[in-house]
C-alpha positions in Angstrom: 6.4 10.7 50.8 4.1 7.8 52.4 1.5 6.8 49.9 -2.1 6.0 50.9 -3.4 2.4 50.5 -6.2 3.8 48.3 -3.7 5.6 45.8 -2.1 2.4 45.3 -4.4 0.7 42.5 -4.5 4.1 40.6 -1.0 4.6 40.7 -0.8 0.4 39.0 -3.0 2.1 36.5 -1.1 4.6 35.9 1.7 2.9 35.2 -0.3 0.1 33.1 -1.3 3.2 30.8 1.8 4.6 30.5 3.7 1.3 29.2 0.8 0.7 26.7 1.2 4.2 25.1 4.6 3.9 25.1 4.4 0.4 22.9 1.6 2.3 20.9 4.1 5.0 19.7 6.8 2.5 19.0 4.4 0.9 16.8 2.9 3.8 15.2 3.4 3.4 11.1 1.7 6.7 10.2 2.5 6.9 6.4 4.3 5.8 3.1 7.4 4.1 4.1 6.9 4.7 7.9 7.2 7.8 10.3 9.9 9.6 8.7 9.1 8.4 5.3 12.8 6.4 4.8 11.1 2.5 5.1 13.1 2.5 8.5 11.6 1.1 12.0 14.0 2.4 14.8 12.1 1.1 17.7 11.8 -2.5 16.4 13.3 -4.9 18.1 14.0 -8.6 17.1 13.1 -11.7 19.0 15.8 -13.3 19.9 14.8 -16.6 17.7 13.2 -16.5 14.8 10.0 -19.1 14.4 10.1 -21.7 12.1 6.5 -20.2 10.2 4.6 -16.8 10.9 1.3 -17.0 13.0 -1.8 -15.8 11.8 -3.2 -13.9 14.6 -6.2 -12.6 12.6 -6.9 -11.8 8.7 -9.9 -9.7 7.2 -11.1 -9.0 3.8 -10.6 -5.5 3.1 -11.0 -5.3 -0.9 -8.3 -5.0 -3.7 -5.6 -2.5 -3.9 -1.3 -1.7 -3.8 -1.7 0.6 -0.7 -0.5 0.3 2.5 -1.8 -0.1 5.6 -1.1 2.4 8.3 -1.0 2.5 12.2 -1.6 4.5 14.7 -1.6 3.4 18.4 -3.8 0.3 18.3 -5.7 1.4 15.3 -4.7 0.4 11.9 -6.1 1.8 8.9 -5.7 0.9 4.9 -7.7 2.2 2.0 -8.9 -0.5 -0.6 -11.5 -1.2 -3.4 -14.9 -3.3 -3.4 -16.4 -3.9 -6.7 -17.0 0.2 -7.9 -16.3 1.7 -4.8 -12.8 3.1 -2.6 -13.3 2.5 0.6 -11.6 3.6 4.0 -11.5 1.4 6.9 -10.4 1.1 10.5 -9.6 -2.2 12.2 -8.3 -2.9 15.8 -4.3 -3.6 16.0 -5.0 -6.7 18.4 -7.9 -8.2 17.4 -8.4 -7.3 13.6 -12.2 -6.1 14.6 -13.6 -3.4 12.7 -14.2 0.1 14.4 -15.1 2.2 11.6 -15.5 1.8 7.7 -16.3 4.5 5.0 -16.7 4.3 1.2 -17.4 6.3 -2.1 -18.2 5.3 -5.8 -15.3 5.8 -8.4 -15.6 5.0 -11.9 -12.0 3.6 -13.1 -11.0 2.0 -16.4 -7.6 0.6 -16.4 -4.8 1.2 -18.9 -4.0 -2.1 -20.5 -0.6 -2.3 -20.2 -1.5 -2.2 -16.0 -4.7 -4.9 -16.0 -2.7 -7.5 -13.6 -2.4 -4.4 -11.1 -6.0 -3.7 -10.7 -7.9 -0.6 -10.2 -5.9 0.3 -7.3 -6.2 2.4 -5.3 -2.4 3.0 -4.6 -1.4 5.6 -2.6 -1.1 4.7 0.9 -2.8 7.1 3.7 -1.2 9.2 6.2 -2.0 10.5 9.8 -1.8 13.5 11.4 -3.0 14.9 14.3 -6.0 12.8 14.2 -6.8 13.2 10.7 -6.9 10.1 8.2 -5.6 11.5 5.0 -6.2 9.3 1.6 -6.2 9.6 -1.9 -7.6 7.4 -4.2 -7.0 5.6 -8.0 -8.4 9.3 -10.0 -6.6 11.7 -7.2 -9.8 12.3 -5.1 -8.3 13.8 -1.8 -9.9 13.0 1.6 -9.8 13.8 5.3 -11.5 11.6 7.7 -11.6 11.7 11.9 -9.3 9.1 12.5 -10.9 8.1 15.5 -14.8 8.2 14.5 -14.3 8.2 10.4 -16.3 11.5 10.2 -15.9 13.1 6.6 -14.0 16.3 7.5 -13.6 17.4 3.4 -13.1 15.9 0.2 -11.7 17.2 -3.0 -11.4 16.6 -6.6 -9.8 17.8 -9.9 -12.0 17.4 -12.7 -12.4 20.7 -13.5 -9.0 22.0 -13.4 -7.2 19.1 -15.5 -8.4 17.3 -18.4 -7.1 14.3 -16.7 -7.4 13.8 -12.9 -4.1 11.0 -12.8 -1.4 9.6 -15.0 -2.0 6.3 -17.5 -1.6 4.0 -14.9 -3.5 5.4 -12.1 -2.4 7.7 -8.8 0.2 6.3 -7.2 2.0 9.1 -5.2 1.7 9.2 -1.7 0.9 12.6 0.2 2.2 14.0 3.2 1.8 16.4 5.7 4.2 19.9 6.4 3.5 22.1 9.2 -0.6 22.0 8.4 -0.9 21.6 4.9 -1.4 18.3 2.6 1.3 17.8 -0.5 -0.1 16.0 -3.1 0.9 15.6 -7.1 -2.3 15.6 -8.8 -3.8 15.9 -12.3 -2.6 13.4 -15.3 -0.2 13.7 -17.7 1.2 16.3 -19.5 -1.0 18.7 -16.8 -1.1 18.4 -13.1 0.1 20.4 -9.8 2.1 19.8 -6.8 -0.4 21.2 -4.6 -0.3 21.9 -0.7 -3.9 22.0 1.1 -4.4 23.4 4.1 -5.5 20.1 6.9 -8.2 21.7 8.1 -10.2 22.9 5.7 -8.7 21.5 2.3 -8.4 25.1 0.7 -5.7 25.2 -1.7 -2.5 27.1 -0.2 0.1 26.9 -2.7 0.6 24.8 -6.2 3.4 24.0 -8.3 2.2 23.4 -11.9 5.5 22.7 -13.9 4.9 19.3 -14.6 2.5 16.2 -14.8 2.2 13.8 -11.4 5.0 10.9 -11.9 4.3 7.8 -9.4 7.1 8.4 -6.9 6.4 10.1 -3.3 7.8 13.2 -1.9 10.0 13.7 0.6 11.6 16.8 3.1 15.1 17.2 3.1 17.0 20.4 5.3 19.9 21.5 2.5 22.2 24.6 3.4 19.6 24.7 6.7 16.8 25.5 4.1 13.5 22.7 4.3 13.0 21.7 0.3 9.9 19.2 -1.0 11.8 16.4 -2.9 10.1 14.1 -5.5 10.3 12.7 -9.1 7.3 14.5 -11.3 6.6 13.1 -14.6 9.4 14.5 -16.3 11.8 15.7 -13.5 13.3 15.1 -10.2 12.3 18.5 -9.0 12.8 20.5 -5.6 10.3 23.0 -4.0 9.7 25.1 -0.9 7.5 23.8 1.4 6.3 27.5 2.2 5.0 28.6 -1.4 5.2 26.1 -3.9 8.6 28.0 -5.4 10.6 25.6 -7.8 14.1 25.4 -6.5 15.6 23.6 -9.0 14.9 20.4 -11.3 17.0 17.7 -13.1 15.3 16.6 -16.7 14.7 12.5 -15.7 12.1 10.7 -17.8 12.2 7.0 -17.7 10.7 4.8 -20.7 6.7 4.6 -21.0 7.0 7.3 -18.5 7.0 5.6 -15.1 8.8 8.0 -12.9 8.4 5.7 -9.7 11.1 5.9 -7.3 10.5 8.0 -3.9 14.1 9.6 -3.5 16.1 9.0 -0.4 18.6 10.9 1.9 22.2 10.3 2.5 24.0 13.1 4.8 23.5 15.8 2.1 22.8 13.8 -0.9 20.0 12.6 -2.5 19.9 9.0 -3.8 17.6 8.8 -6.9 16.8 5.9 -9.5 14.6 4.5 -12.5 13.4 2.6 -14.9 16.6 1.4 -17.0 18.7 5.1 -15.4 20.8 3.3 -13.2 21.5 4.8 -9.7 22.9 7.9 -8.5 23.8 10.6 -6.0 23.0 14.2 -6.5 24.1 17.1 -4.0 22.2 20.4 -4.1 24.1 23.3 -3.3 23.4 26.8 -3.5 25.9 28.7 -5.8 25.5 32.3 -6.1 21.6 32.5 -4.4 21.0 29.8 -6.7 20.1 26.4 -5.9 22.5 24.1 -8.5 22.0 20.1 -8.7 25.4 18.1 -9.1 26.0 14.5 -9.7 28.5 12.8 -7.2 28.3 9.9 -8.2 26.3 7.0 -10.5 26.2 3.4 -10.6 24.9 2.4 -14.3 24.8 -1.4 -13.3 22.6 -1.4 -10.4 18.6 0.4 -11.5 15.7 1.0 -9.7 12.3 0.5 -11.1 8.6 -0.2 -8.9 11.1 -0.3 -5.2 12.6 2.4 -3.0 15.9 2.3 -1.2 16.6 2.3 2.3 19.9 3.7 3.7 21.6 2.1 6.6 24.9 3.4 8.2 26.7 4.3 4.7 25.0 1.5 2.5 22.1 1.8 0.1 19.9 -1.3 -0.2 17.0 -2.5 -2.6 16.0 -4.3 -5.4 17.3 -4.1 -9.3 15.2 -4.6 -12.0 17.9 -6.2 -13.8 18.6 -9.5 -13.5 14.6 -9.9 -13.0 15.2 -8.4 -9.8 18.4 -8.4 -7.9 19.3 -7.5 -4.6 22.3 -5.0 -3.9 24.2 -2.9 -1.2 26.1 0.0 -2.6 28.3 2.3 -1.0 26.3 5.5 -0.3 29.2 7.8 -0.5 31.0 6.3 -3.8 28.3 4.1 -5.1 30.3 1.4 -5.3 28.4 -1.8 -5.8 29.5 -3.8 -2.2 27.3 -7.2 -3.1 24.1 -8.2 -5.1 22.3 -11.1 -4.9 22.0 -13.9 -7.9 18.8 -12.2 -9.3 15.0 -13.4 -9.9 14.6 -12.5 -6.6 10.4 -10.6 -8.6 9.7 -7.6 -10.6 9.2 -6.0 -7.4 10.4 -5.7 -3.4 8.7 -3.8 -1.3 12.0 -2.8 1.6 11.1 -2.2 5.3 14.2 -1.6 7.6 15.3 -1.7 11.2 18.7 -0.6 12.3 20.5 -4.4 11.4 17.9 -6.1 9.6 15.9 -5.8 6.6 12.2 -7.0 5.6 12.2 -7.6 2.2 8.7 -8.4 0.5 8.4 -9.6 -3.2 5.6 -9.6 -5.0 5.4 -13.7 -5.2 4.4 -13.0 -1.1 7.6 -14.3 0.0 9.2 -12.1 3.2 13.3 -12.4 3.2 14.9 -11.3 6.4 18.3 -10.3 5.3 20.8 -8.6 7.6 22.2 -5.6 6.7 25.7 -6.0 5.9 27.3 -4.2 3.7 30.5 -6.9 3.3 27.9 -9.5 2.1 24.7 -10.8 1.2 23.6 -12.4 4.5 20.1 -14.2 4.7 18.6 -14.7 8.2 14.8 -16.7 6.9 12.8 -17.1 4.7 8.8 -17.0 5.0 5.6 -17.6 2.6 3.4 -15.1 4.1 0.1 -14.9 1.5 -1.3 -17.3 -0.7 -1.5 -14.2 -3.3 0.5 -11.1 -4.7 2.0 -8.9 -2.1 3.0 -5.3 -3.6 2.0 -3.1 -0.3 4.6 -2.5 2.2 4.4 -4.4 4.8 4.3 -2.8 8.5 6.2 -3.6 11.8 4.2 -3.6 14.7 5.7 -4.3 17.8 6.0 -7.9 18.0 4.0 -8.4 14.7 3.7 -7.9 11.0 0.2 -6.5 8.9 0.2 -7.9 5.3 -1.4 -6.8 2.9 -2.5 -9.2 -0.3 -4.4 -8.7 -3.3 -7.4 -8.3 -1.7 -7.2 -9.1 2.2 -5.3 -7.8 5.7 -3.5 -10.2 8.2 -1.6 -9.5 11.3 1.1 -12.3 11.4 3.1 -12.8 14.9 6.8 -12.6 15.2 7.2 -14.6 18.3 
């Protein structure tokens, strides 16, 4: 086929487009812990030398808060606080400008025991389908336009619990299953795992068994059957995504009742932690049209508090709250401890993956890039990458890194 000299710039166009969509969805960061919820970025790719310090390519004040920014194509989006108010805001990937920026009043007194932390918010957004999902520090549930910040919907719980989040403020991050919004809200003692439908925010289904805890849910397939994962306030609990139906539940309650851990996948086990519980694996099988949790395996020396795994290959890495906080590798299908590292590594370590390498944030703002070996401990650099707290994931993007700190958002280069 001869092309005509007029197609020719289109055609350059075309293909222009094409490459920058195609880097767009391999930096897309959509929700907690990343696409498929694991802290795992498949498409990253590592320069092939690592820069002596991190380049600011731009920072903006956004407001306090723990959550995490999100991305999608060259949009990023994170949910803060300024002075009494939540507010939602959209920045440009490239140049940090902002495009959009929404807020609402919230009235929040802090447990004591939490005071260093703030007044949140916590839970980091998620995107779907063009919809900007957040919910803030007392479990009010919104739903934005991504793309203009229009207020689709908002709810909140007041009148259905006594309590609208636990002691030390909504931390669970929703997600999104096949049109509907899961969230755990309510406080303690009295809450629901509730499933909204995206559109409209009427309630579709609610589980109402147990308080929120601060962990996130996740979707496992087990037996071919799609189940809702999470740790509650009490429990480590399975559901159906379809109707809310409890499919089984371990008793797990961790001291001053900080059920934080988001549970992870290994083949068909479950890899679950807390507060001072040590670590374990838990199969779910059904036994006689009943769905039965059973303990493989547990690892008493190596315990989870304010981090979430991330599994690589047949390793399990993250941070121990022992030892003021001590990185480890265990074997995913014994739990044998492979390697940890000497301790007072922080009280906490925010863990983002790629296939050989992980990004490993502490609170102190210090970004360790340790490889992810499970013969040994094996540290590629070290970075200072805020001049305050970090406790918000941070986010891969291409060929750069978003930061979040106590109260501002940078976008630091790679190269």
């Amino acid at each position: 086929m001869k092309l005509l000299p007029r197609a020719l710039p289109w055609i350059r166009i075309l293909f222009v487009l094409i490459a920058i969509a195609s880097q767009c969805n391999g930096q897309d960061w959509s929700q907690w812990r990343g696409p498929t919820r694991d802290g795992i970025a498949r498409n990253f790719s590592a320069p092939a030398r690592w820069p002596e310090q991190l380049k600011e390519k731009w920072r903006v004040e956004v407001g306090i808060g723990h959550s995490s920014p999100v991305v999608s194509g060259q949009r990023v989006f994170v949910l803060s606080r300024q002075g009494d108010r939540e507010v939602v805001s959209c920045f440009d990937l490239g140049a940090g400008r902002m495009i959009w920026q929404d807020s609402y009043p919230v009235a929040y007194t802090m447990n004591p025991a939490a005071v260093i932390h703030g007044k949140g918010p916590k839970s980091t957004p998620i995107i779907d389908n063009g919809r900007l999902f957040t919910l803030g520090i007392t479990g009010v549930i919104s739903c934005y336009d991504a793309s203009t910040g229009s207020l689709k919907w908002r709810k909140e719980f007041s009148k259905e619990f006594k309590q609208t989040s636990p002691d030390y403020g909504t931390a669970m991050s929703p997600l999104v299953y096949k049109g509907r919004l899961v969230a755990h809200v309510g406080g303690n003692d009295s809450g629901a795992l509730v499933a909204l439908d995206v559109n409209s925010g009427d309630l579709k289904w609610k589980w109402g068994g147990d308080g929120p805890g601060y962990a996130s849910p996740i979707v496992v397939t087990t037996d071919g059957v799609e189940q809702i994962v999470t740790q509650s306030q009490k429990f480590i609990v399975g559901v159906s995504p379809a109707n809310g139906e409890l499919l089984w539940s371990i008793p797990f309650e961790t001291e001053y009742v900080q059920n934080i851990v988001t549970p992870a996948a290994y083949k068909d086990l479950l890899i679950l932690s807390g507060l001072d519980k040590g670590t374990m694996a838990v199969r779910v099988a059904r036994k006689n049209g009943k769905w039965t949790p059973e303990q493989v395996w547990k690892n008493p020396d190596v315990s989870m508090y304010m981090n979430s795994p991330v599994v690589i290959g047949d390793a399990v890495y993250g941070l121990s709250h022992k030892r003021k906080g001590q990185l480890f590798c265990l074997d995913a299908r014994t739990g044998k401890t492979l390697w940890t590292s000497a301790g007072r590594e922080g009280d906490n370590a925010a863990v983002v993956s790629a296939p050989d390498l992980m990004f490993v944030l502490t609170d102190s703002a210090e970004l360790t890039l340790v490889r992810t070996n499970p013969a040994h401990l094996e540290v590629v650099k070290k970075y200072t990458v805020a001049k305050s707290p970090t406790w918000a994931h941070p986010v891969l993007t291409g060929n750069g890194l978003l930061i979040k700190d106590v109260s501002s958002l940078a976008l630091l280069s790679l190269q």
